[in-house]
ROFINU-888728 format. One line per 5 residues: number of its first residue (from 1); their letters; for each residue x, y, z of C-alpha. Coordinates in nm, 2 decimals. Each point is the difference from the previous one (the first is absolute). Example, Ala and Ser with C-alpha at 12.3 -4.5 7.8 and 13.67 -1.06 7.14 Angstrom:
<nodes>
1) as) 1.23:-0.45:0.78 ~ 0.14:0.34:-0.07
</nodes>
This chain:
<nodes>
1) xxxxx) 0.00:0.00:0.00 ~ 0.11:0.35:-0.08 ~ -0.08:0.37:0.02 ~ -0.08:0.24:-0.26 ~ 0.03:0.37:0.10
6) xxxxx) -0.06:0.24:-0.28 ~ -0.07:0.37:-0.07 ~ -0.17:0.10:-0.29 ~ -0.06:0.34:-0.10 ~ -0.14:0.14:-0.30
11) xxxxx) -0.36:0.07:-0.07 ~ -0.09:-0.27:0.27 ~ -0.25:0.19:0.23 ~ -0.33:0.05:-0.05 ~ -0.04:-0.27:-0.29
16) xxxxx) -0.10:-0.25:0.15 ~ 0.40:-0.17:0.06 ~ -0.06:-0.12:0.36 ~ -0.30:-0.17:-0.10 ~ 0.18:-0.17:-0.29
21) xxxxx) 0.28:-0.11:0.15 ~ -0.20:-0.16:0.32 ~ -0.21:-0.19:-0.28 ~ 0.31:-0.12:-0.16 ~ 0.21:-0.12:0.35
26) xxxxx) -0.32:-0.16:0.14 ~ -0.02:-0.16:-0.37 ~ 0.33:-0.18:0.06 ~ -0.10:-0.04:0.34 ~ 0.33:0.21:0.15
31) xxxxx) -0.06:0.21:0.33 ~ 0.11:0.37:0.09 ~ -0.14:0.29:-0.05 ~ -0.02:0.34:-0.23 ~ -0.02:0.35:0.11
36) xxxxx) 0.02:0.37:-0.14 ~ 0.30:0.16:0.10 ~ 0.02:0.40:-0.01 ~ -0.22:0.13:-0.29 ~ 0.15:-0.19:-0.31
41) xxxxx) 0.20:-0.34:0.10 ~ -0.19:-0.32:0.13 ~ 0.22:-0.23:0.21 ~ -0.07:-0.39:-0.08 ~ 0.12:-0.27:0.25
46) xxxxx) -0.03:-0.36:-0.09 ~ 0.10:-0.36:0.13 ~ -0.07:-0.34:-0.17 ~ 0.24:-0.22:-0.25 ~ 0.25:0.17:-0.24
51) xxxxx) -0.20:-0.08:-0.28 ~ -0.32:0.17:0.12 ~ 0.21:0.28:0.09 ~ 0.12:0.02:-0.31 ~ -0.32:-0.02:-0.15
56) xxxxx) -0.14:0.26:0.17 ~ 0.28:0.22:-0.09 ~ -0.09:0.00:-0.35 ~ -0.38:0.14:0.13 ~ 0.21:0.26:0.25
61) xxxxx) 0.16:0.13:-0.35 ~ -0.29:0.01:-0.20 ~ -0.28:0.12:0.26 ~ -0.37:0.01:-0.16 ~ -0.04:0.14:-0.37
66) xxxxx) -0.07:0.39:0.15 ~ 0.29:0.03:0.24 ~ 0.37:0.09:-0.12 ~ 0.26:-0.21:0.17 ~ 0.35:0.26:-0.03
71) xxxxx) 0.22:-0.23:0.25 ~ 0.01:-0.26:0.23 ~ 0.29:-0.03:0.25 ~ -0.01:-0.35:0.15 ~ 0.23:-0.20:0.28
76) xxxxx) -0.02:-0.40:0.12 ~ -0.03:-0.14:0.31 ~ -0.13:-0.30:0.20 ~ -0.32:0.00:0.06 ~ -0.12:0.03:0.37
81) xxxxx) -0.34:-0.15:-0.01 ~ -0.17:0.25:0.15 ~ -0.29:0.05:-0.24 ~ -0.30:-0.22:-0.03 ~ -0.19:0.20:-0.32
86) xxxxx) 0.10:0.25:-0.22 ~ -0.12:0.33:0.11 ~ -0.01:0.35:-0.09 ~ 0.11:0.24:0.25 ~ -0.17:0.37:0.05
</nodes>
């Protein structure tokens, strides 16, 4: 099991991201949580397999069709197993 930590920012708030991304974690059954962080950058946190992970990267990048993903910093680490769902934070 690892962790995904990534921040995305872009045109990612008020588009409907969060909502996407939860959709697409709880799809590949991983567990975390995404949040809004300041007024244009969403923070993703992530644990499951490297392959899910990975998958869900590739939805981080590409966000829904009406948001514009400009970068995404990310960093590894092993997961702690703290999370039961995948949750978005207010």
């Amino acid at each position: 099991m690892q962790r995904l930590t990534a921040t995305v920012s872009g045109k990612v708030t008020g588009v409907g991201y969060r909502m996407f991304i939860q959709k697409k974690a709880r799809a590949l059954w991983l567990t975390g949580y995404v949040a809004n962080v300041g007024q244009f950058d969403v923070h993703v946190v992530a644990e499951g397999s490297e392959q899910k992970l990975n998958q869900l990267l590739e939805h981080i990048r590409k966000g829904p069709f009406n948001a514009s993903v400009r970068n995404v910093e990310t960093a590894r680490s092993d997961a702690t197993e703290e999370f039961t769902d995948f949750t978005i934070e207010y």
